[in-house]
N, C-alpha and C positions, 0 to 999 in steps of 0.2 A: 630197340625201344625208341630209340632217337627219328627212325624211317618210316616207326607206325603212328608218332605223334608229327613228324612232317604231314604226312598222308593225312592225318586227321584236320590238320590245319590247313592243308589243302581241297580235300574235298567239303567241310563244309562252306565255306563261301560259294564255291560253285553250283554246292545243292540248295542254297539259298537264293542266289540268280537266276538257275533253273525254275524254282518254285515260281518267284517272281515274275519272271518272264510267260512262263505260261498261265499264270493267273491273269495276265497284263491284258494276252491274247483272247481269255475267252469273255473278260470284264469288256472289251474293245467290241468283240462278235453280236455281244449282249444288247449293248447298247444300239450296237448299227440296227439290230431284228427291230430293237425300241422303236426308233427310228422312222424306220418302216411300216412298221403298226400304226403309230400315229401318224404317218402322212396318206395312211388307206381308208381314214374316217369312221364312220360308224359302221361299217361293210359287217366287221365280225364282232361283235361284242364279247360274247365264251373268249375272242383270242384276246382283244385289247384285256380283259381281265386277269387271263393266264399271265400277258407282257405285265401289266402293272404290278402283279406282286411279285412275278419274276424282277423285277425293276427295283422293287423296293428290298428285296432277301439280298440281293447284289449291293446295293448301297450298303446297307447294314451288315454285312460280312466285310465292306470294305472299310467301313466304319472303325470297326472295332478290329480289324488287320490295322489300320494308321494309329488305333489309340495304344493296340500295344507296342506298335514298332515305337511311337514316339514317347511312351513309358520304357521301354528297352536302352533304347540311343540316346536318348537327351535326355528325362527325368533324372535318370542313375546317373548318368554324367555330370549332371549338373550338379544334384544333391552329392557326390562327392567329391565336387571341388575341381572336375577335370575339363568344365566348360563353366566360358564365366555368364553373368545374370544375364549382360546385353546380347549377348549369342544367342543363349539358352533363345531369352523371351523373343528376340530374332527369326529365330527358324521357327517357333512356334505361329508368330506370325506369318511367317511364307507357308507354313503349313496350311493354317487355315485358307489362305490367299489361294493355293494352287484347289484347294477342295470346293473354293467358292466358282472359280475359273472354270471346275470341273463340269457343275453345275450347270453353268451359263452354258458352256458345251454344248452341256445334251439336250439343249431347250433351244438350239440353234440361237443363242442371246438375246430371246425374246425380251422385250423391254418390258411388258405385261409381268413378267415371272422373276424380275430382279429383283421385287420388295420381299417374293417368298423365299428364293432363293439365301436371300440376307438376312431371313430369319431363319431360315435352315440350318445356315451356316452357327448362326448365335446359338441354336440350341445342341450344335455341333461342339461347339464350345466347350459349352456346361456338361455336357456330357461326357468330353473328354476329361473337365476336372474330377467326373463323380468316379469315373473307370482307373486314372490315375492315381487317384486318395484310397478307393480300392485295390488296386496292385501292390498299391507301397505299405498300408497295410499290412496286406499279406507278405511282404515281401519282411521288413520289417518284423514281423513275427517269427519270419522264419529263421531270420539272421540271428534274431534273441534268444530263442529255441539254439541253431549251432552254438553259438556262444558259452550258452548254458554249459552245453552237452560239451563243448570243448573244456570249457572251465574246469566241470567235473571229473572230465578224463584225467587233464593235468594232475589237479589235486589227489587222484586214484595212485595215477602214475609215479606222483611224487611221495605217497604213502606206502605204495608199494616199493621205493626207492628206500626208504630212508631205513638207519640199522638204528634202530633209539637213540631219536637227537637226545637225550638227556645224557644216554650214556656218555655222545660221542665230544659232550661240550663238557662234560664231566671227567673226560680222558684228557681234552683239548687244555684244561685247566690247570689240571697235576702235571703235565708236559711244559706247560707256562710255569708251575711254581717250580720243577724240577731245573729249566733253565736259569730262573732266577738264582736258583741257588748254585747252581754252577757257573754264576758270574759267566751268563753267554746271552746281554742284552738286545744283542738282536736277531738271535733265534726266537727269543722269548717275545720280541716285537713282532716277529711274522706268526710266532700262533696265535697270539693277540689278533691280527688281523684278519686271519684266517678263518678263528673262533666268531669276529664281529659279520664277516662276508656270509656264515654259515647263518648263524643265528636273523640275518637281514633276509637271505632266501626263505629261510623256513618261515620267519613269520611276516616281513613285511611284505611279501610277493604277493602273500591270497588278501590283501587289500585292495580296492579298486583303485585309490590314490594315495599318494603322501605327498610329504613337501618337497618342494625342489632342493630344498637345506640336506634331507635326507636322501635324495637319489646321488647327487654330486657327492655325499661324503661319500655313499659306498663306491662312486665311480671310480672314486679317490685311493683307496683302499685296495679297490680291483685292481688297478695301474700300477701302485704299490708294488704288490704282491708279484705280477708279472716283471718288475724292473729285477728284484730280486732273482725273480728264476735265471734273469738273463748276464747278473753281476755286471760287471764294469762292462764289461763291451756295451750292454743292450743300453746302459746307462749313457752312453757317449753317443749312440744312432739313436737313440727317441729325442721326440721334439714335444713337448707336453706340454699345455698350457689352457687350465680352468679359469676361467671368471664369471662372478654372478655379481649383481649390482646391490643384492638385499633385497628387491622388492619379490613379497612374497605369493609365491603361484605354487598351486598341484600342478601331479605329474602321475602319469599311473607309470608304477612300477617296473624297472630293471626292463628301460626304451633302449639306453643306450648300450648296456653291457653284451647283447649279440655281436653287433658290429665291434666291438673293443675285443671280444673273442675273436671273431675273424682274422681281426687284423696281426693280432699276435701267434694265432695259431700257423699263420700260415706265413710269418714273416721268414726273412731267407737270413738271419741272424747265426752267427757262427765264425768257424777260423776264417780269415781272409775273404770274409763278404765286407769289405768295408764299403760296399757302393748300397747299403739295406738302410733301408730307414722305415721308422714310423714316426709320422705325425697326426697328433691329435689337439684339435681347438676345440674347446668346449665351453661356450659364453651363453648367458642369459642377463638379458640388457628386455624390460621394458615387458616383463613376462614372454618373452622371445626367446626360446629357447635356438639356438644351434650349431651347427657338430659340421666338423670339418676330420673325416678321419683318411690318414693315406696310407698303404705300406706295399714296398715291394716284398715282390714273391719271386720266384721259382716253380715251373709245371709239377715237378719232384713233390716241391712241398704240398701240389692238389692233391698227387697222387698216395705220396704214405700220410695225409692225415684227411684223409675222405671222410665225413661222418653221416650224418644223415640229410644235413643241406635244409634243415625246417625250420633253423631258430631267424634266420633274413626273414624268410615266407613268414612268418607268424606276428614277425614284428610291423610288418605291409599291412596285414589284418587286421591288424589293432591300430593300426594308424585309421585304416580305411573305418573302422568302426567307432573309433574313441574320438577322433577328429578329423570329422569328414571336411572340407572345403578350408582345414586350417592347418595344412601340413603340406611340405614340399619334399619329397624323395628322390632324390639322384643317386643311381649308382653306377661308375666307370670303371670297365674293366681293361688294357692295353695288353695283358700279355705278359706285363711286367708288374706294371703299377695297378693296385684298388683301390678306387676311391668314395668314398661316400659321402654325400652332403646331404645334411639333413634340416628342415627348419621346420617349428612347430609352436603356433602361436597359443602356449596356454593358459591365456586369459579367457575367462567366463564372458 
């Protein structure tokens, strides 16, 4: 699988420079025939009129080849945050520049044909914004449409999961009063947690946002819960440390708890690893969310707890969707160490 998704990421660029290139060559043939039509006068008429709308079908195939390459590479680029405004508006500029150059070109830089050329280009322009607003559009639609349909899947998926939360917070309960009464206060503090981490999935997750007050408690609670599975050892290698300032921001739902899974699931914790750690910083200052998470592993640990590898991918998607040009993702992988940085500005 690995050699047929190399192969794929190798032959397409090449079949895209191929393309390129021989469109390059017969846009090149095209114009030279131009060329020559017009430097034969009025000799043939029938031909100069074959050449001019051959001339003009060529322009406008190339037209709208540039408007979507520069809707492909730079529009999406830009709109999500992966080129900034002065680049962006940059190359848009040289764009136009090298199409107006184009122009002059083929009119051997007639001085006569630079005022129409220069409105060519202008309506070259506008045109590319109308084909642009059009793409994104569509584009934009489509993403809302996946979204949907992702959404829906989830909540199917997660209906199809679930064994009657009523019952199982209803079991989770009598397990908490059972403890209490056998004076075992902190079994009785992890169902307690357990029961809040449950009950926070089931109903806060299919909300688009909540407050940051509420994503930090249950991160809190998460971190919990894991300290315990690991007793005294995992309590003496974790390095943990939340802070928020009070000022009050959304956040859509359960960003950070993937990567806190990661990190735990695959930490190298046990008898005589005392060189394992996890660290995690987790501060929001100024509606500024971000996450500093680290943990060494072991290949072993890839190998027995391999899962399906979609909860990173999903949470990229939602980055890329929910905060397009206001969010930074880092992730480092050594061999040993994984690292994640994450920052994500969510102020309105």
């Amino acid at each position: 699988m690995k050699d047929k998704g190399l192969a794929v990421k190798i032959i397409r660029p090449v079949g895209i420079l191929l393309f390129l290139g021989v469109l390059a060559y017969w846009l090149i043939r095209i114009f030279q025939l131009i060329q020559v039509e017009m430097s034969a006068g009025d000799e043939n008429y029938f031909g100069n009129l074959q050449v001019f709308l051959l001339s003009w079908l060529a322009v406008f195939f190339l037209v709208n080849l540039l408007a979507w390459a520069n809707f492909k590479f730079l529009f999406l680029k830009w709109k999500e945050g992966n080129i900034p405004w002065y680049l962006f508006w940059g190359l848009e500029l040289l764009l136009l520049l090298v199409f107006f150059e184009f122009l002059q070109w083929t009119v051997m830089y007639e001085e006569e044909i630079l005022k129409d050329n220069l409105i060519l280009t202008g309506v070259v322009a506008l045109y590319f914004l109308a084909i642009t607003w059009f793409f994104d559009l569509i584009y934009t639609r489509r993403k809302q449409a996946e979204l949907i349909q992702q959404k829906e899947k989830a909540e199917l998926n997660l209906l199809q999961s679930q064994l009657n939360p009523h019952f199982l917070f209803n079991a989770l309960n009598s397990t908490y009063s059972s403890a209490i009464q056998e004076e075992s206060p902190h079994t009785a503090a992890q169902i307690l947690q357990l029961s809040d981490l449950m009950r926070f999935a089931l109903e806060k997750s299919k909300r688009d946002f909540i407050s940051i007050e509420e994503e930090l408690n249950f991160v809190d609670k998460y971190i919990r819960i894991q300290k315990n599975r690991f007793g005294s050892t995992g309590e003496e290698l974790m390095d943990i440390e939340i802070n928020w300032d009070g000022f009050p921001v959304g956040i859509s739902p359960m960003l950070v708890q993937p990567f806190l899974e990661n990190a735990f699931k695959f930490s190298e914790f046990g008898p005589g690893n005392q060189n394992s750690k996890i660290l995690v910083r987790i501060s929001v200052e100024e509606g500024e969310l971000s996450i500093h998470i680290e943990n060494t592993y072991l290949k072993g640990q890839l190998r027995d707890n391999k899962g399906t590898g979609n909860g990173i991918d999903l949470v990229k998607k939602r980055l890329k969707s929910l905060y397009p040009g206001k969010h930074n993702l880092t992730i480092k992988d050594t061999g040993k160490l994984f690292t994640v940085l994450m920052k994500i500005d969510l102020k309105k």
